[in-house]
KOLDO-722271 format. One record per residue (C-alpha): residue in three letters; z, y, x; residue number from 1. Coordinates in pm, 1 decimal. Each point is the difference from the previous one (the first is absolute). Layout:
 resn       c3       c2       c1 resi
  ALA        Z        Y        X  NUM
...
//
This chain:
 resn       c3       c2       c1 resi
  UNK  14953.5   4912.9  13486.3    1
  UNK    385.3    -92.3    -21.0    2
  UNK    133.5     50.4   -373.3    3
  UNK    408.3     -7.9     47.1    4
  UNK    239.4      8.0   -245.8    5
  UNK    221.4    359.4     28.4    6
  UNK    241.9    -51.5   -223.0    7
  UNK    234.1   -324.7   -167.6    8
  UNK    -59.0    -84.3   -338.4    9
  UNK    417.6   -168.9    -41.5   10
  UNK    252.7    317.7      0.5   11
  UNK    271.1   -173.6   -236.5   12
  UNK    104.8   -333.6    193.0   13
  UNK     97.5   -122.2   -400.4   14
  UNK   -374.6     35.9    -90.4   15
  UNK    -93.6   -242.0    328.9   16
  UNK     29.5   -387.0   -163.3   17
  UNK   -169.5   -279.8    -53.5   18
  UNK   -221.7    -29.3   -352.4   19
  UNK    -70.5    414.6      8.7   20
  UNK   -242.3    167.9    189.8   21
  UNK   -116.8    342.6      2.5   22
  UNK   -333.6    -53.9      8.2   23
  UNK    -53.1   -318.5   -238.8   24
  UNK   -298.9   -185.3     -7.7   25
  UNK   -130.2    -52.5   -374.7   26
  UNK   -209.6   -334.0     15.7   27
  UNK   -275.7   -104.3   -242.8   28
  UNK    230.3   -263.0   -189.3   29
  UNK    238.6    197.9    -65.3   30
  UNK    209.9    -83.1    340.8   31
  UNK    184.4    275.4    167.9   32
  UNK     82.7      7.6    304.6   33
  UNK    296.2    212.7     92.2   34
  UNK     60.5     65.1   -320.5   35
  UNK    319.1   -136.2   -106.5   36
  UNK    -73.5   -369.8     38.7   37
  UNK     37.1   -218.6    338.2   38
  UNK   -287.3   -286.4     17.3   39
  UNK     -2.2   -268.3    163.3   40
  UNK   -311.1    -55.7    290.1   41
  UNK    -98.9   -333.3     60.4   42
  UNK   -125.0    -94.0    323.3   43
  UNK   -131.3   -354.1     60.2   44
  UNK   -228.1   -143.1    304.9   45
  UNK   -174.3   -366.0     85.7   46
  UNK    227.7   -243.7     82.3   47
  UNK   -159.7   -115.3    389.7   48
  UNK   -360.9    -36.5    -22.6   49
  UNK   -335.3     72.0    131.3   50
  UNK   -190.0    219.6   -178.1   51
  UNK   -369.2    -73.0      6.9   52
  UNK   -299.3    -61.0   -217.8   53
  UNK    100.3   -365.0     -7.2   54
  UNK    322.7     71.8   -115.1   55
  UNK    -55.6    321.4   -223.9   56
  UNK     18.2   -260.7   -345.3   57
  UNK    400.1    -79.8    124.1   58
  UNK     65.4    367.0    120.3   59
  UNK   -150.0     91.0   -352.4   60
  UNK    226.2   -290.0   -217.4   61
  UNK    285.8    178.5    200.9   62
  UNK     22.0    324.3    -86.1   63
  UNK   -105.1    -52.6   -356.7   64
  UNK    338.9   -242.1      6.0   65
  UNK    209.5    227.0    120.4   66
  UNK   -113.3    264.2   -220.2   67
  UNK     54.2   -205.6   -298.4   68
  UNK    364.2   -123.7    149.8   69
  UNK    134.1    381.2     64.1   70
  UNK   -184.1    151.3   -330.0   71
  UNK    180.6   -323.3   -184.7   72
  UNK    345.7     73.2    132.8   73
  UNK    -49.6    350.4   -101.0   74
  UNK   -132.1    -72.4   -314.7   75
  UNK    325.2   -225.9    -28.1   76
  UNK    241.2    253.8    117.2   77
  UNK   -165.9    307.9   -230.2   78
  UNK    -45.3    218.9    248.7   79
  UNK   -102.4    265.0   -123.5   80
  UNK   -284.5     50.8    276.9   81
  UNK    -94.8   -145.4    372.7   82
  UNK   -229.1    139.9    274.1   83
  UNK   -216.4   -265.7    181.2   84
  UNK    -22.2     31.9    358.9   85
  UNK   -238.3   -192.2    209.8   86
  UNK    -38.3     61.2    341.9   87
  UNK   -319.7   -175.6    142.0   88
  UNK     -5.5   -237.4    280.5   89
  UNK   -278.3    106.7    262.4   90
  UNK   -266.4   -214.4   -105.2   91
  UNK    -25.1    142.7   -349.5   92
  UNK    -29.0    349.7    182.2   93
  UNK   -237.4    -89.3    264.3   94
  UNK   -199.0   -159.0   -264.0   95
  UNK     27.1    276.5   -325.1   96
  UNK   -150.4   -184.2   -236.2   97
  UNK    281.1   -261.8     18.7   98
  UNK    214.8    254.6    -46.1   99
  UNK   -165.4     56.6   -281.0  100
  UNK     60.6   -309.5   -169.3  101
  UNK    349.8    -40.1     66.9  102
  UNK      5.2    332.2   -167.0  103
  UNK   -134.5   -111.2   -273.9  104
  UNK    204.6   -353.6    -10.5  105
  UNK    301.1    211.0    -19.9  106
  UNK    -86.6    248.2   -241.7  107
  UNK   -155.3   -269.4   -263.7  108
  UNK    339.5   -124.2     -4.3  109
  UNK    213.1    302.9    -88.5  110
  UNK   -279.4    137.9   -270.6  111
  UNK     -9.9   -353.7   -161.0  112
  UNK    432.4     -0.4    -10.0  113
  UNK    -47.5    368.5   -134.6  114
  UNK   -218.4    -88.9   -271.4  115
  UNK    218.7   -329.2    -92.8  116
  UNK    319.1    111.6     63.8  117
  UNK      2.4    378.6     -6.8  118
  UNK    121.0     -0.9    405.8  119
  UNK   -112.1    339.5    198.4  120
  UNK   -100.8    -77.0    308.5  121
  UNK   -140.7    209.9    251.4  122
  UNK   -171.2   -124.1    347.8  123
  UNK     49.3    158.7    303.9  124
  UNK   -278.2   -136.3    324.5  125
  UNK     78.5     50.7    385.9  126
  UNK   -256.8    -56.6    179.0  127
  UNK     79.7   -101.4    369.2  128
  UNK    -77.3    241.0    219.1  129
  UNK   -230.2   -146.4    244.6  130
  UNK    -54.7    257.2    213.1  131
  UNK    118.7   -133.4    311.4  132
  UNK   -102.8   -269.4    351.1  133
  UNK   -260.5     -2.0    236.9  134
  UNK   -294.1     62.5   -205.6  135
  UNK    121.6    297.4   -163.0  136
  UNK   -234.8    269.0    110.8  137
  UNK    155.5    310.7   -162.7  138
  UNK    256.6     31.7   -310.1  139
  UNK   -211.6    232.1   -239.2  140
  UNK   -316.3   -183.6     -0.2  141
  UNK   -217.6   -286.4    126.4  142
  UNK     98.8   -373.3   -160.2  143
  UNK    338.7     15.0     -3.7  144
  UNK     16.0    348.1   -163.4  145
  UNK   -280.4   -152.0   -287.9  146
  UNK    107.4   -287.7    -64.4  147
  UNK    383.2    149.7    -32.8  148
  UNK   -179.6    271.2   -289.8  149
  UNK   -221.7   -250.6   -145.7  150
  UNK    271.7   -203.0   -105.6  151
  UNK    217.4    277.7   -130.4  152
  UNK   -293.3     60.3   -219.0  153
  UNK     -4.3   -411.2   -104.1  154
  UNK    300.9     -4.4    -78.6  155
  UNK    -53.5    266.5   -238.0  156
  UNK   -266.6   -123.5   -149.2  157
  UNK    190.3   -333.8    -38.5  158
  UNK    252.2    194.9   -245.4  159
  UNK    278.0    141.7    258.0  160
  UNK    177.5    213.5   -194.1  161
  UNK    183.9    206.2    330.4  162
  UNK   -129.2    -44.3    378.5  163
  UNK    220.2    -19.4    313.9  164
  UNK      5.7    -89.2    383.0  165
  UNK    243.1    -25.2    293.7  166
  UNK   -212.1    201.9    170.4  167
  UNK     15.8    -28.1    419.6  168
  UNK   -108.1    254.6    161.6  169
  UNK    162.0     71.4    313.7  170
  UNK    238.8   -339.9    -61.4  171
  UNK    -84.6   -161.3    323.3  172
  UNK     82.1    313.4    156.6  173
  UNK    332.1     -0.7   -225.6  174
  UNK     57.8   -392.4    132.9  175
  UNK      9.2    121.6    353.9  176
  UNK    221.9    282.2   -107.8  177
  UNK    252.9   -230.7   -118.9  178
  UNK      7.6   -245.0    271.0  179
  UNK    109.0    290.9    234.1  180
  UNK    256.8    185.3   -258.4  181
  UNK   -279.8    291.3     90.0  182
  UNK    105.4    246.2   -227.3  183
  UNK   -283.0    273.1    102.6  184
  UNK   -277.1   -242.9    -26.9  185
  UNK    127.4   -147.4   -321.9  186
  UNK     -8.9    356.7   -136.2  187
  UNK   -338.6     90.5    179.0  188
  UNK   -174.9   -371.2   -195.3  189
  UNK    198.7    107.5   -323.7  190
  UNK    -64.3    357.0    -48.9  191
  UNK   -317.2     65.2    190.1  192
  UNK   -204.7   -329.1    -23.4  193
  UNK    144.5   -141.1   -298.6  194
  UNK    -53.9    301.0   -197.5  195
  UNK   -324.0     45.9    117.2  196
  UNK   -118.0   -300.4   -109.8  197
  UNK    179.5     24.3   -310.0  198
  UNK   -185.5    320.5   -141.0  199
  UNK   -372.7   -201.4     37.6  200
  UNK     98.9   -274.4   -102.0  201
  UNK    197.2    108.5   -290.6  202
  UNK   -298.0    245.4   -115.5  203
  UNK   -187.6   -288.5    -24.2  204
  UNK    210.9   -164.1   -188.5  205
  UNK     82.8    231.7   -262.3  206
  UNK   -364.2     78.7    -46.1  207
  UNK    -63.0   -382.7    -69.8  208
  UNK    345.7     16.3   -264.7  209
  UNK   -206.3    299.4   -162.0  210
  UNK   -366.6   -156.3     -6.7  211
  UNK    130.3   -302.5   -217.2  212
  UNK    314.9    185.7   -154.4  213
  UNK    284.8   -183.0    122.5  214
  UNK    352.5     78.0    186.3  215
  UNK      7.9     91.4    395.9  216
  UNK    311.9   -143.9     64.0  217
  UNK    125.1     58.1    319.7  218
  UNK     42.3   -118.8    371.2  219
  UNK    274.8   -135.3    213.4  220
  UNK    187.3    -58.3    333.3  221
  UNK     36.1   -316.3     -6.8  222
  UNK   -168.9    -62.4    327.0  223
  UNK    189.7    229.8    167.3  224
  UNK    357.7    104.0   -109.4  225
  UNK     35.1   -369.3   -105.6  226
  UNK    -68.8   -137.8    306.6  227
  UNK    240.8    202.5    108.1  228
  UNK    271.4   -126.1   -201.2  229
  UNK    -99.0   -374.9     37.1  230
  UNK     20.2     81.1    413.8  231
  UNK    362.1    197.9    -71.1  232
  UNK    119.5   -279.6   -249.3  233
  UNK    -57.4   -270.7    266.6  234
  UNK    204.8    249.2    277.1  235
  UNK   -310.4     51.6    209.5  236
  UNK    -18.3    359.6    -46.6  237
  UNK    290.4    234.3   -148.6  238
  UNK     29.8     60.9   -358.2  239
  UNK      6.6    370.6     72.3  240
  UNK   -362.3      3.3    121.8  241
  UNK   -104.7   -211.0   -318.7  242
  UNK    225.4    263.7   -206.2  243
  UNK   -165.0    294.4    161.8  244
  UNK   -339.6   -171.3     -7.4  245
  UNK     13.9    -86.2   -404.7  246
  UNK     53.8    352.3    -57.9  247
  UNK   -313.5    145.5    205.9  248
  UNK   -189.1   -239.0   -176.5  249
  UNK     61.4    172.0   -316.9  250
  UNK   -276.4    283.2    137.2  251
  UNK   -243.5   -206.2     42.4  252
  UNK     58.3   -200.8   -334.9  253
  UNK      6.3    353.7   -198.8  254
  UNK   -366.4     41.1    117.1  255
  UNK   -105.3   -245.4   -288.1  256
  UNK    101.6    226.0   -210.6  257
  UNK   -105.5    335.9    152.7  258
  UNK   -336.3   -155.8     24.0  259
  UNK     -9.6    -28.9   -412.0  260
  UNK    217.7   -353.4    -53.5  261
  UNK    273.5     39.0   -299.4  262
  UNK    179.7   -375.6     47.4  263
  UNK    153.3   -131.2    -48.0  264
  UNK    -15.9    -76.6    386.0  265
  UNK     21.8   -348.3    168.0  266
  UNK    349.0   -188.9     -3.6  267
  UNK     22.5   -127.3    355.6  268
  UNK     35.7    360.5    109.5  269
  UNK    360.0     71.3    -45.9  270
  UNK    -76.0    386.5    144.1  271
  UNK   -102.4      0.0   -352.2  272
  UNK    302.2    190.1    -80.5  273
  UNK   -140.5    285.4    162.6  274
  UNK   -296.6     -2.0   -141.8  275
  UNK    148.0     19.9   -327.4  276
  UNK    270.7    245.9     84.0  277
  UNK   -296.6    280.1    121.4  278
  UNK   -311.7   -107.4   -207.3  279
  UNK    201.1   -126.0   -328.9  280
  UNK   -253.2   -274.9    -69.1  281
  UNK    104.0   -376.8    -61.5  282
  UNK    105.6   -234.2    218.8  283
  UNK     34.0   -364.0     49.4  284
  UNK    283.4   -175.9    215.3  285
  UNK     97.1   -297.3     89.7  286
  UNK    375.3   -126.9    159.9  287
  UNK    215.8   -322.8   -117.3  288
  UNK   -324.2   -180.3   -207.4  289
  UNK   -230.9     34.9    283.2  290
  UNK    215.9   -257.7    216.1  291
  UNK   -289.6   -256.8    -73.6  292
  UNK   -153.4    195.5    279.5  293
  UNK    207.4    158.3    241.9  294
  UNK    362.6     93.9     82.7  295
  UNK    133.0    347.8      4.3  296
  UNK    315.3    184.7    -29.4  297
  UNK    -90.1    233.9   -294.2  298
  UNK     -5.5   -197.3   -270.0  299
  UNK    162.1    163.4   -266.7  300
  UNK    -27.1    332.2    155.7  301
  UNK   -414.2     -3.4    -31.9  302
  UNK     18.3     -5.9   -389.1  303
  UNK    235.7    310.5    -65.7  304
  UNK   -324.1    192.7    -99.9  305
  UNK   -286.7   -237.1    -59.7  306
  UNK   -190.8     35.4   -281.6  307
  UNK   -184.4   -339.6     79.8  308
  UNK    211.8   -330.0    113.3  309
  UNK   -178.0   -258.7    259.5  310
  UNK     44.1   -334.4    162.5  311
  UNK   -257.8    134.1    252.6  312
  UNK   -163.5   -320.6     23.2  313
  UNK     42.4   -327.4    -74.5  314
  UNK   -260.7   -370.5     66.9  315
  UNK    -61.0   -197.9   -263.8  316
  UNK    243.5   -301.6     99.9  317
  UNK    170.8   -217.2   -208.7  318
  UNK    387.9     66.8    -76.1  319
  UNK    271.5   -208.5   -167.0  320
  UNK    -11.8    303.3   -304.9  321
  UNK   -354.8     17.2      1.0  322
  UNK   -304.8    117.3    186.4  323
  UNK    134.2    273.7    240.2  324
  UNK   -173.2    296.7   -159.5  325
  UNK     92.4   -114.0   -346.8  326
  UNK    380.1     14.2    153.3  327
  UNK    -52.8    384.2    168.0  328
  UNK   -119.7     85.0   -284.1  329
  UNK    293.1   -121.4   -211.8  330
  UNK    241.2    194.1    252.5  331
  UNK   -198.6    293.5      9.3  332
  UNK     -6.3     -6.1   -376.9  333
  UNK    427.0     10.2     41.7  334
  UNK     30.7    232.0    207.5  335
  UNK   -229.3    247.8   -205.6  336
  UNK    187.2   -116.2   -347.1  337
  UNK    348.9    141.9    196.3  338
  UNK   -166.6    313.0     94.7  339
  UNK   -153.0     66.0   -273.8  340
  UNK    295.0    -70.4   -234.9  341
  UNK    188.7    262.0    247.5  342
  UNK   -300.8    262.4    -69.9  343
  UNK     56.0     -5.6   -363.2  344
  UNK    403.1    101.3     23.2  345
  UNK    100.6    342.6    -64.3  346
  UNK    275.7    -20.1    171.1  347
  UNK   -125.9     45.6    362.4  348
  UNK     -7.0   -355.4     66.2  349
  UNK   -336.8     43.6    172.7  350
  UNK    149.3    201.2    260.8  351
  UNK    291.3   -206.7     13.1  352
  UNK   -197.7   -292.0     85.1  353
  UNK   -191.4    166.5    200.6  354
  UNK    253.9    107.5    238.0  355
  UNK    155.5   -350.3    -18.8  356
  UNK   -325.9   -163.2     97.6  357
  UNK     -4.6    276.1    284.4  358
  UNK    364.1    -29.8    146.6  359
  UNK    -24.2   -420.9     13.2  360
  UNK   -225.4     48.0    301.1  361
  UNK     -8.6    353.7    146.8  362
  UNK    289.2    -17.6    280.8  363
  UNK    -64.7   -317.3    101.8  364
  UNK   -308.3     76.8    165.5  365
  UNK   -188.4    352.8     71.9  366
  UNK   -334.4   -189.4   -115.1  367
  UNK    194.8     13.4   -353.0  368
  UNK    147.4    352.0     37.7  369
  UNK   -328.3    178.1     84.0  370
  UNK    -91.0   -109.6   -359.5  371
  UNK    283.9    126.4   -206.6  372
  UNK   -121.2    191.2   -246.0  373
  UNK    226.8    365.1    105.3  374
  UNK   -116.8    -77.9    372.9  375
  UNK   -347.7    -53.9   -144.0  376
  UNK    -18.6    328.3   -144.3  377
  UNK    152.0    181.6    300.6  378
  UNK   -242.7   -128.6    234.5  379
  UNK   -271.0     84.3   -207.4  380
  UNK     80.8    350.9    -17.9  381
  UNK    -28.3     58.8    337.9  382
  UNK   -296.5   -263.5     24.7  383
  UNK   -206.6    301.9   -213.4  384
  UNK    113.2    285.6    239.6  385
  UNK   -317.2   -135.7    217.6  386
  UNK   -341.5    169.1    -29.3  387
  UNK   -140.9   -304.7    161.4  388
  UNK     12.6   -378.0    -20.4  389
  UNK    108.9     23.3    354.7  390
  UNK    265.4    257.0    -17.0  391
  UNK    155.5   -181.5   -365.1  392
  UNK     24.0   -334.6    196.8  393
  UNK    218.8    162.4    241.3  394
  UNK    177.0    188.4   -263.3  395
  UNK     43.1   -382.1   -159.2  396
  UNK    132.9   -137.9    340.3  397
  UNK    225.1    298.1    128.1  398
  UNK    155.5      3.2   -383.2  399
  UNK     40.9   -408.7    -13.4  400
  UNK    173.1     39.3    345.7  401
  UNK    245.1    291.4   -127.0  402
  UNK     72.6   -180.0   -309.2  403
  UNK     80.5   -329.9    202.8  404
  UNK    197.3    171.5    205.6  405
  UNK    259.6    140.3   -240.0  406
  UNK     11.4   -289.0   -177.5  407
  UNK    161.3   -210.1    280.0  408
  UNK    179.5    301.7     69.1  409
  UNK    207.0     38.8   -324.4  410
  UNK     16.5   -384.3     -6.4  411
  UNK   -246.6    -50.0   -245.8  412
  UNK   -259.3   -212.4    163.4  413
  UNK     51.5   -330.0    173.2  414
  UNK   -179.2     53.1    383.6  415
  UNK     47.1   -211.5    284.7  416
  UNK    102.4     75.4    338.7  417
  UNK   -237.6   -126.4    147.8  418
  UNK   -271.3    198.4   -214.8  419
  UNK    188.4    355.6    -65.2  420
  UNK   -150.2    161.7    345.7  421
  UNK   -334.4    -19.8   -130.3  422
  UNK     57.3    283.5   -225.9  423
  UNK     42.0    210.0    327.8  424
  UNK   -317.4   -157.3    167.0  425
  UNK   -212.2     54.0   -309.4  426
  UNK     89.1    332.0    -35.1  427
  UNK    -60.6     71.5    351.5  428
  UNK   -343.8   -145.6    -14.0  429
  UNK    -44.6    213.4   -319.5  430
  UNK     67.7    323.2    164.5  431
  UNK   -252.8    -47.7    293.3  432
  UNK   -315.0    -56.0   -234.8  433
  UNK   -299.2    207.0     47.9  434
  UNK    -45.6    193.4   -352.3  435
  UNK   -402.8     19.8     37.1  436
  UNK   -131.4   -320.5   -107.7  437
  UNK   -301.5    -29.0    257.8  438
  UNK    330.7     39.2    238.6  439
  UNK    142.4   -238.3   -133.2  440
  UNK   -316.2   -293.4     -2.0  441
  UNK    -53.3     77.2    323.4  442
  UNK    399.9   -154.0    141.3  443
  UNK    -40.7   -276.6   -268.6  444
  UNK   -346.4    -85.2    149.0  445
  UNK     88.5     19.0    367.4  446
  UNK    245.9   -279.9    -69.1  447
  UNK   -203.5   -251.9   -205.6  448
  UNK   -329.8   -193.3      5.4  449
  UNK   -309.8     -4.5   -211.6  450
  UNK     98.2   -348.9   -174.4  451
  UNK    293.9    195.6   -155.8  452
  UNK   -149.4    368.9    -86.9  453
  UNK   -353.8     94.3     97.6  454
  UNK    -18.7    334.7   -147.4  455
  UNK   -419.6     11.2    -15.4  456
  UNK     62.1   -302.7   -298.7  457
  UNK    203.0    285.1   -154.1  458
  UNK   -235.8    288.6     70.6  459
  UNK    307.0    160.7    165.4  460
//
């Protein structure tokens, strides 16, 4: 049964910054997240390598050396606190119990710097989600499905202190969405499929956060809105679509945390800003400092209210400063020291830097506007008129569209010429949606094959 939020939790656009969040999350350690302080997350990944049982003794020496080399430089810099992230490759999900260990790698670290050095550390695990090829026989249970839960519950075991995933459901759907600039199917694989998805899996997840006492974090778009921006950044689709398309994404994201998850959510999903602005729980972000990984044209922009600061991810390849992780760390550990320094003021120079952060990228490309923090909470107020998943992710791309509009309108907003018709063609395509969702399936099916959405794997 859909659970949607009615209502926005951010009224007062002063109260919307990074370091504070409504609904703070109180950690075991004494870390708070959202609750005055910004914290650095550390992401780190093998450098290129095959990950087998011949090779699990160097995939193990590798994470326990980055772990030392980021918890060092912290140590160093006297942060005050850092949040682990560690993503796993496929083979440590396929195989749980390896997922297990580099759980447990990783966390052996941080409690022995804690008990040396008086460092607070928590450890965030992503396991991959694996749900996906030709073997896949449905997305709720059979191997895939198992082995996905079973190593949820290893890394728990292993010490996780907060669980995550870039969950895909619907994605390939979402791929074939933004190859076309399909604005109805993008919608119908966001806000139908997606969220569908979203609620099972996310009970699940939550239930396995409560059986060993630790955080459900949160979810992200990643695989979708940020394809869509990597596409739009390398002019093969328009940046409106990826503008309109980060937004919607937002829905689906929020499900995390109808579905019981209280953050703070996953820092490759900049819709996170929405999240935040209706459900008030922490977030993590990620903009300049996740370079290391990809481009984008948000970079300062995506930390205006983050209460968590990422490189998103990094390998583990030597530098001329260091070992790369070691070095994100350091310039996460900057960039945290500035905002948090700005968080103490009484001055208002929180919101002043805030709004600085915001206005160095937000006309120079709508991908940046759609996350200023006024825009933000705009949107989401119409976002919540929705009863439905559905009917809020076409609240979220009708309001997106508006707001883009009068943007280049007064001037405000940097659009090309080439790209400012879409506005019209999106809308259009907006306005002649079914509003029954079995409606809607059925156009979205007649127009793609099984290899991209087979709605029996769905039980829809």
């Amino acid at each position: 049964m859909e659970k949607v939020f009615t209502d926005v939790t951010y009224t007062d656009l002063d109260e919307f910054i990074f370091g504070h969040a409504k609904k703070p999350v109180k950690c075991k350690n004494g870390m708070i997240f959202g609750g005055g302080t910004v914290y650095p997350e550390i992401n780190f990944t093998l450098p290129p390598m095959s990950v087998t049982e011949k090779t699990m003794s160097e995939v193990k020496k590798q994470y326990e050396e980055m772990t030392h080399g980021v918890c060092s430089k912290a140590h160093e810099l006297e942060i005050p606190g850092i949040l682990v992230e560690v993503e796993l490759l496929p083979p440590c999900t396929f195989n749980p119990e390896w997922g297990k260990v580099v759980t447990e790698i990783v966390k052996g670290v941080m409690v022995d710097y804690e008990e040396k050095f008086g460092l607070k550390s928590l450890l965030r695990m992503t396991p991959v989600d694996i749900r996906e090829g030709k073997t896949l026989t449905h997305m709720h249970h059979g191997d895939h499905w198992d082995t996905l839960i079973e190593c949820f519950k290893k890394c728990a075991e292993g010490g996780a202190d907060i669980l995550s995933i870039e969950s895909i459901g619907g994605k390939n759907l979402h791929d074939e969405a933004v190859m076309n600039c399909d604005l109805p199917k993008a919608l119908f694989s966001l806000g139908a499929v997606g969220t569908h998805d979203m609620e099972i899996l996310w009970d699940e997840i939550v239930k396995i956060s409560n059986d060993y006492n630790i955080i459900p974090g949160g979810d992200t778009s990643c695989g979708y809105s940020n394809t869509s921006m990597v596409m739009a950044n390398k002019n093969f689709i328009p940046r409106i679509f990826a503008s309109v398309d980060r937004v919607m994404s937002s829905v689906r994201t929020t499900v995390a945390v109808e579905r019981g998850a209280i953050g703070p959510d996953k820092d490759c999903g900049y819709e996170g800003v929405y999240t935040k602005a209706i459900t008030g729980i922490p977030i993590s972000m990620e903009g300049k400092s996740s370079a290391c990984a990809h481009s984008s044209t948000i970079g300062n922009i995506a930390c205006a209210v983050a209460d968590c600061w990422s490189n998103e991810s990094v390998s583990n390849i030597k530098l001329l400063g260091g070992m790369a992780p070691t070095v994100s760390m350091e310039n996460l550990a900057y960039d945290c020291r500035l905002l948090n320094v700005a968080s103490g003021k009484e001055n208002g120079a929180a919101v002043s830097l805030r709004d600085m952060l915001s206005e160095s990228d937000r006309h120079l490309d709508s991908q940046a506007y759609v996350l200023d923090p006024a825009v933000v909470l705009r949107i989401s107020k119409e976002i919540v008129k929705g009863k439905t998943h559905l009917e809020q992710i076409k609240h979220a791309a009708s309001a997106t569209i508006n707001e883009l509009r009068e943007a280049y309108d007064k001037g405000e907003l940097k659009i090309g010429k080439r790209e400012i018709g879409f506005l019209d063609i999106y809308q259009q395509q907006l306005s002649t949606l079914p509003t029954d969702t079995a409606e809607l399936q059925e156009m979205v099916v007649k127009t793609t094959t099984k290899g991209k959405f087979d709605p029996a794997k769905y039980d829809m």
